[in-house]
C-alpha positions in Angstrom: 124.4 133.0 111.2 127.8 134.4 110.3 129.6 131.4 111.8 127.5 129.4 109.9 128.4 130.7 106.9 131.9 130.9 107.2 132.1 127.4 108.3 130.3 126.9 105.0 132.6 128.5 102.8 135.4 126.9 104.5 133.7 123.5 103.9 132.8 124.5 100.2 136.5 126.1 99.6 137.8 122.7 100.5 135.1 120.4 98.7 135.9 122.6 95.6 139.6 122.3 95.9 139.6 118.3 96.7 137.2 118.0 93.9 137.0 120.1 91.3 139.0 117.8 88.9 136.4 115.3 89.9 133.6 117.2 89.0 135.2 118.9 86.0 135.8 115.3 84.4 132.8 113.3 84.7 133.3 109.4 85.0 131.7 106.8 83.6 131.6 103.2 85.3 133.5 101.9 82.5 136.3 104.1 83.4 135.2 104.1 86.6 136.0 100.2 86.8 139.5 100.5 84.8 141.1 102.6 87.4 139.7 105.7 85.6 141.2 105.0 82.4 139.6 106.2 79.0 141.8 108.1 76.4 141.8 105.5 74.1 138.1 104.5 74.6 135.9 104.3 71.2 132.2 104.2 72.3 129.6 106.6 74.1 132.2 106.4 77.2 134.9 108.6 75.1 132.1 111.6 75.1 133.9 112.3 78.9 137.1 110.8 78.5 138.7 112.1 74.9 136.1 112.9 72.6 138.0 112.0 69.6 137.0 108.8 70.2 133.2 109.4 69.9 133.8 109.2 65.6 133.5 105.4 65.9 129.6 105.9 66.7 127.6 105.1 64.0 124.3 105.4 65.2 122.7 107.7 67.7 124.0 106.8 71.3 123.3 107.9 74.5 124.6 107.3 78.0 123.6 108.3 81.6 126.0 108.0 84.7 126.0 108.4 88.7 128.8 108.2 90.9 128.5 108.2 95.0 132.3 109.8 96.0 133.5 107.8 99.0 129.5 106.9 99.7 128.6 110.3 100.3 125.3 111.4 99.3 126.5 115.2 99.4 129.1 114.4 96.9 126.7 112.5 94.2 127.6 113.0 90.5 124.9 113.1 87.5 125.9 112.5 83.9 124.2 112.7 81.0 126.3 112.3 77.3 124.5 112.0 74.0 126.5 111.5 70.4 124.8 111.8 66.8 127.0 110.4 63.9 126.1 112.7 60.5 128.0 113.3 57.1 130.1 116.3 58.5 131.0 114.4 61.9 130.2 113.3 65.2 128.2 116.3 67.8 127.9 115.7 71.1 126.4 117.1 74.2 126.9 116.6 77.7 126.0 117.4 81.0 126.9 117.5 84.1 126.1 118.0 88.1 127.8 117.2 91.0 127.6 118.2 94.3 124.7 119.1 96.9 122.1 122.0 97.3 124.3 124.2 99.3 127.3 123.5 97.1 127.5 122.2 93.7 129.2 122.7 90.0 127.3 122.1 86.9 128.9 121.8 83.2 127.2 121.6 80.1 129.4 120.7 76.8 129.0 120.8 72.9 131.3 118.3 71.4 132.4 117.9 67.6 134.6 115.0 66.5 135.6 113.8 62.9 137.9 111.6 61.3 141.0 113.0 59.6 141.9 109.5 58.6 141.2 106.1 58.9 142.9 106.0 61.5 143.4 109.3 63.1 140.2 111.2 64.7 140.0 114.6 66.7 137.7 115.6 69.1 136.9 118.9 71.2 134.6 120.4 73.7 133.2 123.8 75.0 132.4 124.0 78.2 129.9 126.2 80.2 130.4 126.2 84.0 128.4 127.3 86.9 129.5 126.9 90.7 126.8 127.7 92.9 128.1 128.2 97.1 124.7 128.7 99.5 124.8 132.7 100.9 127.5 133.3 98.8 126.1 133.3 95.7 127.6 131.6 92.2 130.1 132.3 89.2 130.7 131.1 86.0 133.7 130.2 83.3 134.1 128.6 79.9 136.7 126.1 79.5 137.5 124.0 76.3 139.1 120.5 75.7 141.1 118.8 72.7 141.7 115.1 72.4 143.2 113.2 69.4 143.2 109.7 68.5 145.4 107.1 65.9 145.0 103.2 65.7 148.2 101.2 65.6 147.8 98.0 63.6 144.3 96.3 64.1 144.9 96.3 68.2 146.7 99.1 69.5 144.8 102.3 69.7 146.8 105.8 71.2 145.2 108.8 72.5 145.5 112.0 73.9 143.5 114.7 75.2 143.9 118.3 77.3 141.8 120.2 79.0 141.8 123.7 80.1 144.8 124.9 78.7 144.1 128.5 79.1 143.9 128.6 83.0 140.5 129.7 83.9 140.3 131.4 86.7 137.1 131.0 89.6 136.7 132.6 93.2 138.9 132.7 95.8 142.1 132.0 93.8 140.7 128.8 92.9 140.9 127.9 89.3 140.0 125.2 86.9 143.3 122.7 86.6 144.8 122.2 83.2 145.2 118.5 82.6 146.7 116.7 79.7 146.1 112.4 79.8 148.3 110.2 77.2 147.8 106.7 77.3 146.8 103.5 75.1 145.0 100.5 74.6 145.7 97.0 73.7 143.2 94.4 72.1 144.8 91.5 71.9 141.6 89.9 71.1 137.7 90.6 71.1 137.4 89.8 74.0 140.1 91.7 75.8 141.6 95.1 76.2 144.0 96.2 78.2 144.5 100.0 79.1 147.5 102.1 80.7 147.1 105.6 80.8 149.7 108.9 81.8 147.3 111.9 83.7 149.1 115.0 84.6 147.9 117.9 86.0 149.6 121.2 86.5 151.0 121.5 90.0 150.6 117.8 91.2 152.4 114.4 90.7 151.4 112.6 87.9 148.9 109.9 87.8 149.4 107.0 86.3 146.4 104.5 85.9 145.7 101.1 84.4 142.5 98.7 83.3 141.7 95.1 82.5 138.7 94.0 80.6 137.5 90.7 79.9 134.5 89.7 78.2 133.4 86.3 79.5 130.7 84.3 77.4 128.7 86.8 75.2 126.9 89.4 77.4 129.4 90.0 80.3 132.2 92.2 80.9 134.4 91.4 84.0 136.5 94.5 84.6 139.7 95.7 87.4 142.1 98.7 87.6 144.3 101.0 89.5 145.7 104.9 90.1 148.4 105.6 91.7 147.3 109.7 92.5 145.4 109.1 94.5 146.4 105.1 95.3 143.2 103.9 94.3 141.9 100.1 93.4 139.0 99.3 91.3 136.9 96.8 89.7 133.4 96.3 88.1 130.5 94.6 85.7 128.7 95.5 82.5 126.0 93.6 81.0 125.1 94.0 77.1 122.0 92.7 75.7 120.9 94.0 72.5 121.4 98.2 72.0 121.8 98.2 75.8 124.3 98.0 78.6 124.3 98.5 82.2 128.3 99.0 83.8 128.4 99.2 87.4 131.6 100.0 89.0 133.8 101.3 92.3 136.6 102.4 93.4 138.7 102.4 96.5 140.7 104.8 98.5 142.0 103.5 101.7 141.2 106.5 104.0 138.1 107.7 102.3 136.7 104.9 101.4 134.5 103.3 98.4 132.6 105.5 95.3 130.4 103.3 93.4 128.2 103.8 90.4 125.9 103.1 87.8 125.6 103.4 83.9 123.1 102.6 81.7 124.0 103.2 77.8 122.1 102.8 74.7 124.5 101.9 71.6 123.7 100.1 68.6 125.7 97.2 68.1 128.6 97.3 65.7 129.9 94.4 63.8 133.6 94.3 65.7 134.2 95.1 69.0 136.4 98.9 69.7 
């Protein structure tokens, strides 16, 4: 039993060091698809990606997300984000679970976003987390996140976000990372955007990460991407028929392999395309 255990720990030690930044920035299959782009997103997508973005909602949305890392069922993710638009802002909550029975990380959020201008929103997040290990027991942190957006022209759309600036610390030395993305978008038409995005976090090399979407006829959305940390390709679908979508997505790393996914989102249709 004691060799057991420790073999556990040592697998969970490593599953939360290879993953936390996984699990402590949910993805959804729009992102997903881009090469994990999403900064400069404004729809139900920016809840995980830079919540500043969320202030282009004007209805009540909602979007639920699961990932399969690298096809493994012990490294699933479950994501739930919901957004309500009201005279004093955008709130926000979302939630979070990753992992497997004896090891996994769950994070609930309350997010707030508002316009400051037309064209420049903020956004924030606080974070509760739990990390449970099997016969080791569990701990938890709070964590917080700040994003900002501003709209260049009628087609160029610039964001940044941070998260975790005040280190948190967990067990084991392990900590949650401080990451700060900067990147933009490009519309150079309804029909297409264009995404490059600049992800660093504190004691690795810099990712850098870009996304093409196209939407072909009326209801589909052809999508590709890349990351360069880790070298990752990706691509994916969405379909959008009335308040509804459904994005599916993957990625690829070439020692560990694919991680697909699934989204459905309920958003009321706007009158122009963000």
């Amino acid at each position: 039993m004691k060799i057991k255990t420790i073999n556990l720990l040592l697998i969970c030690s490593f599953l939360l060091f290879a993953t936390n930044s996984f699990a402590q920035n949910p993805i959804t299959m729009r992102s997903n698809a881009m090469g994990g782009v999403g900064v400069a997103f404004q729809d139900i997508n920016a809840m995980f990606s830079n919540q500043a973005g969320i202030v282009h909602l004007d209805q009540f949305s909602a979007g639920i997300h699961t990932e399969r890392r690298f096809q493994l069922t012990d490294l699933n993710t479950f994501t739930l984000g919901l957004a309500l638009p009201t005279n004093a802002g955008v709130f926000g909550l979302s939630i979070n679970y990753f992992g497997f029975d004896a090891f996994n990380q769950q994070k609930y959020g309350l997010v707030y976003a508002r316009n400051l201008t037309s064209k420049f929103s903020i956004g924030g997040e606080i974070n509760f987390h739990n990390f449970q290990i099997l016969e080791y027991g569990s701990t938890n942190t709070l964590s917080f996140e700040l994003g900002i957006q501003y709209e260049i022209g009628n087609n160029i759309i610039v964001g940044a976000k941070i998260a975790n600036p005040i280190e948190r610390d967990l067990a084991n030395g392990e900590h949650l990372p401080t990451q700060f993305n900067l990147g933009m978008s490009y519309l150079p038409s309804d029909k297409v955007t264009l995404s490059l995005e600049w992800e660093q976090e504190l004691d690795f090399n810099p990712n850098i990460k870009g996304g093409l979407e196209y939407l072909l006829g009326k209801v589909l959305f052809v999508r590709a991407g890349f990351a360069t940390n880790p070298s990752l390709l990706s691509f994916g679908i969405g379909l959008e028929f009335n308040n509804f979508k459904i994005d599916t997505g993957t990625s690829f790393h070439q020692q560990l392999g694919w991680s697909p996914g699934l989204s459905f989102i309920y958003q009321p249709q706007k009158s122009s395309k963000k």
